[in-house]
C-alpha positions, 0 to 999 in steps of 0.5 A: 202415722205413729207419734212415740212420744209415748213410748220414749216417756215409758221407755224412761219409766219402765224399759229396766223395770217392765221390759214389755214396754220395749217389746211393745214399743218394737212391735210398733217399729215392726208393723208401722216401720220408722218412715211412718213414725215420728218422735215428738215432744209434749213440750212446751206443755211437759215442764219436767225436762227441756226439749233438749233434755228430752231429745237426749232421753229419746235418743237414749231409749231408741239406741237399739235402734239402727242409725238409719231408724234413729235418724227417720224416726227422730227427725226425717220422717218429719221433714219428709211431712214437712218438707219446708222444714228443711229449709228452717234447718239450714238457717240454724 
């Protein structure tokens, strides 16, 4: 399992400036695929950005990706680990 936190904070920094970062980040997509990569956030620790501010920033940086990575990689590939989680999602 890959967790591409990493990768979403990089991408922020350097996707314009080195653009390695993104080919790097899709080689990672290539060989794990995104039902075994999950996006994860170092917060509470991370004070820079809000978890919101942070999902909006991963969403930014994943945007070439398809709809159907989007959605396994920011949140289903999670709830599959966890299935539990889906009931916590309906109560909100």
């Amino acid at each position: 399992w890959v967790c591409q936190w990493i990768f979403i904070y990089l991408a922020n920094i350097t996707f314009d400036k080195w653009p390695m970062t993104r080919e790097l980040f899709e080689r990672v997509v290539e060989r794990f695929g995104v039902r075994r990569m999950s996006w994860g956030t170092n917060y509470p620790a991370s004070h820079e950005q809000s978890y919101k501010e942070q999902l909006e920033l991963a969403r930014v940086a994943v945007s070439f990706l398809t709809a159907d990575e989007q959605k396994w990689l920011l949140g289903e590939t999670a709830l599959s680990l966890w299935p539990a989680l889906r009931g916590a999602q309906a109560q909100e």
